[in-house]
C-alpha positions in Angstrom: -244.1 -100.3 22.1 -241.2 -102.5 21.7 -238.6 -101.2 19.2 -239.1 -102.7 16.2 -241.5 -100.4 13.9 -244.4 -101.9 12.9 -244.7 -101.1 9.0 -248.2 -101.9 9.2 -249.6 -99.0 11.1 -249.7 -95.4 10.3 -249.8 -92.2 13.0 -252.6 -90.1 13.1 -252.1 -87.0 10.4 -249.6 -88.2 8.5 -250.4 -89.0 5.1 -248.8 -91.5 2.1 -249.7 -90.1 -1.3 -248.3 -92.0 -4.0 -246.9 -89.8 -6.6 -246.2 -89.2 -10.6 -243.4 -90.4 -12.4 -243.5 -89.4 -16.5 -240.8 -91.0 -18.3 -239.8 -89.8 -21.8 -236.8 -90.0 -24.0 -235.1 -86.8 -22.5 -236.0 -88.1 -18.7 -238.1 -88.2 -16.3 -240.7 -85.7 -14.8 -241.0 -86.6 -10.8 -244.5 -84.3 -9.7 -243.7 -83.8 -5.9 -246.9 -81.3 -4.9 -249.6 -79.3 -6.6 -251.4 -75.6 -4.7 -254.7 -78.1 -5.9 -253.6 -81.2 -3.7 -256.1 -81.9 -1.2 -253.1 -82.5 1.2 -251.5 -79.3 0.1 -251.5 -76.8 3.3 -249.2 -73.8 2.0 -246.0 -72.5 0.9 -242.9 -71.8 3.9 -239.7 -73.1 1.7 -238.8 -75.9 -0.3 -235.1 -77.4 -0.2 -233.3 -81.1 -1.2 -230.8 -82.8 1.4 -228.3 -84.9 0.1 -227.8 -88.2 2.4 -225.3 -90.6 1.8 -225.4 -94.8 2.5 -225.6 -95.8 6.6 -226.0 -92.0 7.4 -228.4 -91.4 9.3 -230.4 -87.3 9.8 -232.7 -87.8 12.9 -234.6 -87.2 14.9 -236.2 -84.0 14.6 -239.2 -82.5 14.6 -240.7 -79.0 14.4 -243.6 -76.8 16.5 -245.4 -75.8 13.5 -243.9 -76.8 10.7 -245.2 -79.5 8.6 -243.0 -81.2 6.0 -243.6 -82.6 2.8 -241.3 -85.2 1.6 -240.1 -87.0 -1.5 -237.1 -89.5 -2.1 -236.1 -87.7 -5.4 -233.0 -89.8 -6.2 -231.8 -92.7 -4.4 -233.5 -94.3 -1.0 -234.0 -93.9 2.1 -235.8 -94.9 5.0 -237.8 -92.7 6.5 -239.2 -93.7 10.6 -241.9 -91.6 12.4 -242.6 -91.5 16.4 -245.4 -90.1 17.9 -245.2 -88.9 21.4 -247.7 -86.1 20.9 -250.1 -85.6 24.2 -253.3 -86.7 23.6 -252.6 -88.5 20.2 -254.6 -91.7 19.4 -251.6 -93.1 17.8 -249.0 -92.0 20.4 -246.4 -94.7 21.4 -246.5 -95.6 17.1 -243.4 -96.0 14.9 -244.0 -96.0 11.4 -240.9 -96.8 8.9 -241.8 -96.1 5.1 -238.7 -96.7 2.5 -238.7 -94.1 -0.3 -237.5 -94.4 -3.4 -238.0 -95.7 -6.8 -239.8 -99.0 -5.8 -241.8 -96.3 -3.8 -242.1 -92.9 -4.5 -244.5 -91.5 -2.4 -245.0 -87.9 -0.2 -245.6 -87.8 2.7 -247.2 -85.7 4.6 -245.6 -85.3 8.4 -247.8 -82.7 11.0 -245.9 -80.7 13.7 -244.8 -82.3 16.7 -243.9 -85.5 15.1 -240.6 -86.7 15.7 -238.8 -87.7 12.1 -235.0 -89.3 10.8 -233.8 -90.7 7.6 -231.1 -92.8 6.8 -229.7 -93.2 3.0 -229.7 -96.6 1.7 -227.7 -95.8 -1.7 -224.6 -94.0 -2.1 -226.6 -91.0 -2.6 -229.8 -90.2 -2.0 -231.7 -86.8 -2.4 -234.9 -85.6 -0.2 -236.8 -83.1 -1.2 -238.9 -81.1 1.4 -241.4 -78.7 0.9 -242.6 -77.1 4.5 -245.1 -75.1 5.1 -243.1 -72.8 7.3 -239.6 -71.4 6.8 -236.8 -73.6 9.0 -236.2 -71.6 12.4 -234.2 -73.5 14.8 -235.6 -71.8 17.7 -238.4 -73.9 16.9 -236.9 -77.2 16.3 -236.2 -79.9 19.2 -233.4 -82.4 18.2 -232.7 -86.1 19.7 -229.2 -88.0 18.6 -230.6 -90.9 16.8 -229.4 -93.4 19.1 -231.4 -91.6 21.9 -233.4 -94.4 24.1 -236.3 -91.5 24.1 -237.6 -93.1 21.0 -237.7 -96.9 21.1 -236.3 -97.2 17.7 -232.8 -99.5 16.3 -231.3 -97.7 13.3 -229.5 -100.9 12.7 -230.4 -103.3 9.6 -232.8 -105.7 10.7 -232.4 -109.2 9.2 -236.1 -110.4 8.6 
């Protein structure tokens, strides 16, 4: 696959769930995930990273772990690669940008390679795994690795 993402296509067991936003006069409540969500798998540790504007967090991805995220505050966008063995979708990119326009979880399985980058000043990610974070079971890339066929540079379309 060449190394623009296609938006368009989606990587087999990862899931976009739109979510909740109730607005009042005191604020707003932002639903994330529910014990009764279909999607919901279980409980490991929930925790918020803070990005800020052209930073980028990637790429990562975990052995057993399977993350939950949700562009709390600000945006960000968020690109998947699947190399996984045997995958129908291997070879796919997927880019998804989060935040208020789109505020969405999603759903990423083990074994599939994941970055964000911040878009706003600030932006807040919240992640709720199913397994505590252990590092001994985390591979890392640098994000400008040629591994994955992926440009973090803006793209003028």
């Amino acid at each position: 696959m060449s190394g623009a993402a296609d938006t368009g296509m989606t990587i087999e067991g990862v899931s976009v769930v739109p979510l909740r936003r109730i607005p009042d006069d005191r604020g707003t409540i932002f639903h994330m995930l529910r014990r009764t969500d279909p999607h919901f798998r279980e409980f490991g540790e929930i925790y918020f990273t803070s990005i800020y504007r052209d930073v980028i967090k990637a790429w990562h991805r975990h052995s057993e772990m399977t993350l939950n995220y949700a562009c709390i505050w600000g945006r960000v966008k968020l690109v998947l690669y699947d190399d996984r063995e045997g995958s129908s979708t291997r070879g796919v990119l997927m880019e998804r940008f989060l935040g208020p326009d789109d505020y969405s979880l999603v759903v990423i399985p083990p074994l599939v390679w994941n970055g964000i980058k911040g878009m706003t000043d600030v932006a807040i990610v919240a992640n709720c795994a199913t397994h505590p974070h252990d590092p001994a079971r985390t591979e890392r890339l640098d994000p400008k690795s040629s591994a994955i066929p992926y440009d973090w540079d803006v793209r003028h379309r």
